[in-house]
C-alpha atoms as an extended CHARMM CRD file, in Angstrom:
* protein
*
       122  EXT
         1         1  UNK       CA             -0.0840000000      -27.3550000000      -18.1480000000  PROA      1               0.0000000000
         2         2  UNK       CA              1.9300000000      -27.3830000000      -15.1130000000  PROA      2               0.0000000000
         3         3  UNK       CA              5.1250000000      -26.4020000000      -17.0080000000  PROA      3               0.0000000000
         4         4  UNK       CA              2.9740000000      -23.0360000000      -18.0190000000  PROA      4               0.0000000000
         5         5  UNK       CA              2.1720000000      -22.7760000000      -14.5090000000  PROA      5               0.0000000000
         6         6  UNK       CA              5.1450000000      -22.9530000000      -13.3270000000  PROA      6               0.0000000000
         7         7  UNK       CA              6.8220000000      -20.5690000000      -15.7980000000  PROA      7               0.0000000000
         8         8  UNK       CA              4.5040000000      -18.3290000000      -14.6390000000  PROA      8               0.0000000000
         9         9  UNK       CA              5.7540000000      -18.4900000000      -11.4760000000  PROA      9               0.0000000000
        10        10  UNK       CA              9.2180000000      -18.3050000000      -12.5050000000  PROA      10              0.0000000000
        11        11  UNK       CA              8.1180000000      -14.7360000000      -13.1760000000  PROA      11              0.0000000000
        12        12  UNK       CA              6.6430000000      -13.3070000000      -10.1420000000  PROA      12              0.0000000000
        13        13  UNK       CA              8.6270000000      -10.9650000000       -8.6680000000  PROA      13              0.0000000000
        14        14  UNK       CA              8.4990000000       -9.3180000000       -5.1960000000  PROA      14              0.0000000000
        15        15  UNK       CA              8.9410000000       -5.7670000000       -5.1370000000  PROA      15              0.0000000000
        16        16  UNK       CA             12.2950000000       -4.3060000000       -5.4650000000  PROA      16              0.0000000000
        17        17  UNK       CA             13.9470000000       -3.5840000000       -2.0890000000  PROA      17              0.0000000000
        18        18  UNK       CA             13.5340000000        0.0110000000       -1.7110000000  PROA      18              0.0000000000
        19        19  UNK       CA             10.1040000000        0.0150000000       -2.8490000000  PROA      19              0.0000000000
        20        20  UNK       CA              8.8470000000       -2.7120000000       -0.2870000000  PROA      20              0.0000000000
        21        21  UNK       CA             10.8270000000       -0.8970000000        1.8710000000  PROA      21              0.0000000000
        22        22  UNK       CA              8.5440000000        2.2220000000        1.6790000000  PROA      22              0.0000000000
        23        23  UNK       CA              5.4260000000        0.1750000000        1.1050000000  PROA      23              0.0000000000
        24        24  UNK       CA              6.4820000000       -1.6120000000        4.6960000000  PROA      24              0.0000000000
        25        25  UNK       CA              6.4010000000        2.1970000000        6.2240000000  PROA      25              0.0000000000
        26        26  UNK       CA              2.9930000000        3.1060000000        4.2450000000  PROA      26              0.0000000000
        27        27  UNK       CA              1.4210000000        0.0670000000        6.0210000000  PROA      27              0.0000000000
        28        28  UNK       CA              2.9600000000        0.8760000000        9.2070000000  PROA      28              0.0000000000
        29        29  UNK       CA              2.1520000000        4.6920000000        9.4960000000  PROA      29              0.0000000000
        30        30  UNK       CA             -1.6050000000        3.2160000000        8.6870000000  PROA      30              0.0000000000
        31        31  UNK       CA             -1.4780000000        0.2480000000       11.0880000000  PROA      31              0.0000000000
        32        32  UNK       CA              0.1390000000        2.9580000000       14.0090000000  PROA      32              0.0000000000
        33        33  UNK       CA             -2.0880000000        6.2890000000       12.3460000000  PROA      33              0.0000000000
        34        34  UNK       CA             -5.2200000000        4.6090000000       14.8030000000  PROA      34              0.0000000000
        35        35  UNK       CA             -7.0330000000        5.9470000000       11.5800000000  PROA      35              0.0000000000
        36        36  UNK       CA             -9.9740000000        3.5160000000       10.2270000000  PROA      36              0.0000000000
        37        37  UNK       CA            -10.2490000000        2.6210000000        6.7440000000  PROA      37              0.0000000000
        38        38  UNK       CA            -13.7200000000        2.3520000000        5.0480000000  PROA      38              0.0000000000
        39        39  UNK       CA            -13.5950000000       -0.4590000000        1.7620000000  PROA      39              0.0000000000
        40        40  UNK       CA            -16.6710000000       -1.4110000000        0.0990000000  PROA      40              0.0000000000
        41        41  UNK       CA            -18.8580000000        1.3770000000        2.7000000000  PROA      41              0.0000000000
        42        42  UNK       CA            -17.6180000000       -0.5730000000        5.6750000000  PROA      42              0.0000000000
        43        43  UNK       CA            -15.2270000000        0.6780000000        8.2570000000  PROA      43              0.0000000000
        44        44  UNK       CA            -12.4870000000       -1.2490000000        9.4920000000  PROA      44              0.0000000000
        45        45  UNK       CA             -9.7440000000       -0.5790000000       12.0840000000  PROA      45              0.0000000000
        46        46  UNK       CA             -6.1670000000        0.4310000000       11.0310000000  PROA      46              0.0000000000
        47        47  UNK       CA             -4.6040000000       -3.4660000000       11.6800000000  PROA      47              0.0000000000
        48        48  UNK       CA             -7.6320000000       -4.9580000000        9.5320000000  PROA      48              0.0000000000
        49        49  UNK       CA             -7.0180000000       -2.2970000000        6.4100000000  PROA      49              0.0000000000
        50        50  UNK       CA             -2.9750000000       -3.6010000000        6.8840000000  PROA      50              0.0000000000
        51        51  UNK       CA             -3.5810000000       -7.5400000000        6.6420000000  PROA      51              0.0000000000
        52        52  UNK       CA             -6.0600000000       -6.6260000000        3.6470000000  PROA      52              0.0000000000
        53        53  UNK       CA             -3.6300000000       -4.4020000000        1.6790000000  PROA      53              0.0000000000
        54        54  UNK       CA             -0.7890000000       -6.9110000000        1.7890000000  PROA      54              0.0000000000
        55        55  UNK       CA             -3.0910000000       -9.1110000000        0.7030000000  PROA      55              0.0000000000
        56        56  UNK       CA             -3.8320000000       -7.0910000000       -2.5250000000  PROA      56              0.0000000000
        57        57  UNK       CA              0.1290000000       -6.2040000000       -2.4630000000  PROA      57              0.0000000000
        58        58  UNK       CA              0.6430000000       -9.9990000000       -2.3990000000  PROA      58              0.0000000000
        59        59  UNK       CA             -1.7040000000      -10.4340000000       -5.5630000000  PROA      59              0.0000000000
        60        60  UNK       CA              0.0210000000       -7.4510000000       -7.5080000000  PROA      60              0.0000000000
        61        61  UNK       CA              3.3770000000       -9.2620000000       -7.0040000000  PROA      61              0.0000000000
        62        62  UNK       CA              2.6030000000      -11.9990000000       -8.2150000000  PROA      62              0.0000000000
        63        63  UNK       CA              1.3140000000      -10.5490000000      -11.3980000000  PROA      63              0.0000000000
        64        64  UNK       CA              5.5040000000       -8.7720000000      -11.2870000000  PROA      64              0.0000000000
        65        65  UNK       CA              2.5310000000       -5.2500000000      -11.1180000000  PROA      65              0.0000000000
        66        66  UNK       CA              4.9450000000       -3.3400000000       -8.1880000000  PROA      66              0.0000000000
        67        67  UNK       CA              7.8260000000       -1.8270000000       -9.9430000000  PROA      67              0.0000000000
        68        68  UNK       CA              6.9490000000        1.9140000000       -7.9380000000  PROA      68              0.0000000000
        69        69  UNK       CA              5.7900000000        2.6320000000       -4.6920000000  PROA      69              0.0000000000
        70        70  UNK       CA              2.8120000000        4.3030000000       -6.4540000000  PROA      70              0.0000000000
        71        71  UNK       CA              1.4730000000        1.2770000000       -8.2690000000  PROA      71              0.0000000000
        72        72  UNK       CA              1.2260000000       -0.5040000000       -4.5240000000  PROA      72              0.0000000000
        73        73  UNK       CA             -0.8340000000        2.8150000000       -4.1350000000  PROA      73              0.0000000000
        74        74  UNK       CA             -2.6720000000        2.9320000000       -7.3560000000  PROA      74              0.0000000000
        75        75  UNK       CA             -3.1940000000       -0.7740000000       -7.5080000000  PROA      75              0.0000000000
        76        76  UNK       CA             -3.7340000000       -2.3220000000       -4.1600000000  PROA      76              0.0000000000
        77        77  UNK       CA             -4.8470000000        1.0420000000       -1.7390000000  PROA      77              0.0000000000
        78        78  UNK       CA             -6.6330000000        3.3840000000       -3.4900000000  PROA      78              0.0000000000
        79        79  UNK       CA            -10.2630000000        1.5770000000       -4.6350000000  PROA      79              0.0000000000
        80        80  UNK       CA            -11.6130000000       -2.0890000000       -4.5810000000  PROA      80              0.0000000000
        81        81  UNK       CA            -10.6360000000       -4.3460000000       -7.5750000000  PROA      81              0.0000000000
        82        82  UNK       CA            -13.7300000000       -5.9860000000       -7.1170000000  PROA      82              0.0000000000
        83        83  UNK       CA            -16.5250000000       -2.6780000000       -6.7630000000  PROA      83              0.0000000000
        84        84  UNK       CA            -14.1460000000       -0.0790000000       -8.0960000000  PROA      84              0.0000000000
        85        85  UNK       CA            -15.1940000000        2.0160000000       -5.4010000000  PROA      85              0.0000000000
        86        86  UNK       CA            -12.2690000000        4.6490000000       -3.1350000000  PROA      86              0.0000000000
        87        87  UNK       CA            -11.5370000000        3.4810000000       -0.1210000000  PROA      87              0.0000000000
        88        88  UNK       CA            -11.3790000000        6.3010000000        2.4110000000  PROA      88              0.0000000000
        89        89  UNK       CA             -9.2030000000        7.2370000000        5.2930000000  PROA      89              0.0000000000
        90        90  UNK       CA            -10.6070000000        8.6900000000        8.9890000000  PROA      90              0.0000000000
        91        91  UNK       CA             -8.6300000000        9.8430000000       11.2170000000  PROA      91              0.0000000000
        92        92  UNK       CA             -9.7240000000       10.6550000000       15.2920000000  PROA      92              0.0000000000
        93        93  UNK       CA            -13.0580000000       13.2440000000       14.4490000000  PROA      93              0.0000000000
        94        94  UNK       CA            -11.8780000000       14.2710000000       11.0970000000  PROA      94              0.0000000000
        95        95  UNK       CA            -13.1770000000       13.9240000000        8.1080000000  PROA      95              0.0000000000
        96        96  UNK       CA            -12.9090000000       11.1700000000        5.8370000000  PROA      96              0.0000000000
        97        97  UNK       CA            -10.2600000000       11.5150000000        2.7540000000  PROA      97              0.0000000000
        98        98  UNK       CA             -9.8250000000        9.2190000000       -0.2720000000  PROA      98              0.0000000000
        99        99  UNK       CA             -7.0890000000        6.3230000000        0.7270000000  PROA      99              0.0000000000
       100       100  UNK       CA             -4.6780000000        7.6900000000       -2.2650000000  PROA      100             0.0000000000
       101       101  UNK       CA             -4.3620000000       11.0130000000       -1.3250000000  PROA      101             0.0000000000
       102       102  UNK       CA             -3.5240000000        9.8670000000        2.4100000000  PROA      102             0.0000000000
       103       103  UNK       CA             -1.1320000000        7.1880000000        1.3040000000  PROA      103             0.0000000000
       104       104  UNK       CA              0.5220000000        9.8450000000       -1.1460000000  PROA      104             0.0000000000
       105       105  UNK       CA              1.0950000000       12.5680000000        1.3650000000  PROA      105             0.0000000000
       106       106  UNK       CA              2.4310000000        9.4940000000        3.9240000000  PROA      106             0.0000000000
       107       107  UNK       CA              5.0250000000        8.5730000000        1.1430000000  PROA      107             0.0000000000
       108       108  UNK       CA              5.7740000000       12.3370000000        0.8960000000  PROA      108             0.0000000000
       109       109  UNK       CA              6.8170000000       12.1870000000        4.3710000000  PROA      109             0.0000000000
       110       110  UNK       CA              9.0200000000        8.7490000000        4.5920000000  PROA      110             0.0000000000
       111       111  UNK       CA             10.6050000000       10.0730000000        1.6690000000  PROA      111             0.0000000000
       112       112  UNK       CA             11.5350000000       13.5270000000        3.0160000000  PROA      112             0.0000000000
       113       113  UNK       CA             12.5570000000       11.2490000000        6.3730000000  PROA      113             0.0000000000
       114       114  UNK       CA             14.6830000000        9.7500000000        4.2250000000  PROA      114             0.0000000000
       115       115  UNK       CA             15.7500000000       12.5520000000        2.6850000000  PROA      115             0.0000000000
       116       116  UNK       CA             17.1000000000       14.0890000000        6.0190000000  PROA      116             0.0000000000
       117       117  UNK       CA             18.6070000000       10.8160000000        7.0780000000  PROA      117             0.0000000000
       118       118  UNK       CA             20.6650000000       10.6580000000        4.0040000000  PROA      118             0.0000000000
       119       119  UNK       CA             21.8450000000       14.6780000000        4.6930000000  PROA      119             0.0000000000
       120       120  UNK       CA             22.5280000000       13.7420000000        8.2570000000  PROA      120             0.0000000000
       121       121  UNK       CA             24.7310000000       10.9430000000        7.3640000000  PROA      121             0.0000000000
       122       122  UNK       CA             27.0190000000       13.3400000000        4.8660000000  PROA      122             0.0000000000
């Protein structure tokens, strides 16, 4: 039993460097966006919806589940595991948005940041 165990654990993998990379500035455009996220039909602040994402991120790891950015997004911040339910994003007076679509147009942007960083360095 604990030899299974800890084969299993031989196998957990953390996400490969450039994707934790841009997961790291997903969770920090939400934990600086002053947005609240809503899970489950409660609302919680921006630092809250961080700790409980890397907490899901954490989870997905260990099952080796984050190969992409987009499976962090599809996996962990788009909808509860346990209710199945979207988690939203609102930000300042707006309107509340499904979490995926928010996190995808984020990663849009820190990849077309990157984008210009890498032309800027040529």
């Amino acid at each position: 039993m604990i030899g299974t165990a800890a084969c299993a654990l031989a196998f957990a993998a953390p996400a490969p460097a450039p994707v934790k990379a841009e997961i790291n500035a997903l969770l920090a455009a939400l934990a600086s966006s002053g947005c609240e996220f809503q899970r489950n039909g409660s609302w919680h602040n921006a630092a809250e919806a961080r700790s409980h994402l890397l907490r899901k991120l954490d989870y997905l790891e260990k099952k080796n589940l984050v190969k992409r950015t987009e499976d962090f997004i599809e996996g962990a911040a788009s909808s509860s595991s346990m209710s199945g339910k979207a988690y939203q994003v609102r930000c300042a007076a707006g309107k509340a948005v499904e979490s995926e679509g928010w996190m995808r147009s984020q990663l849009k942007v820190i990849r077309g940041g990157a984008a210009a960083a890498g032309e800027g360095a040529r």
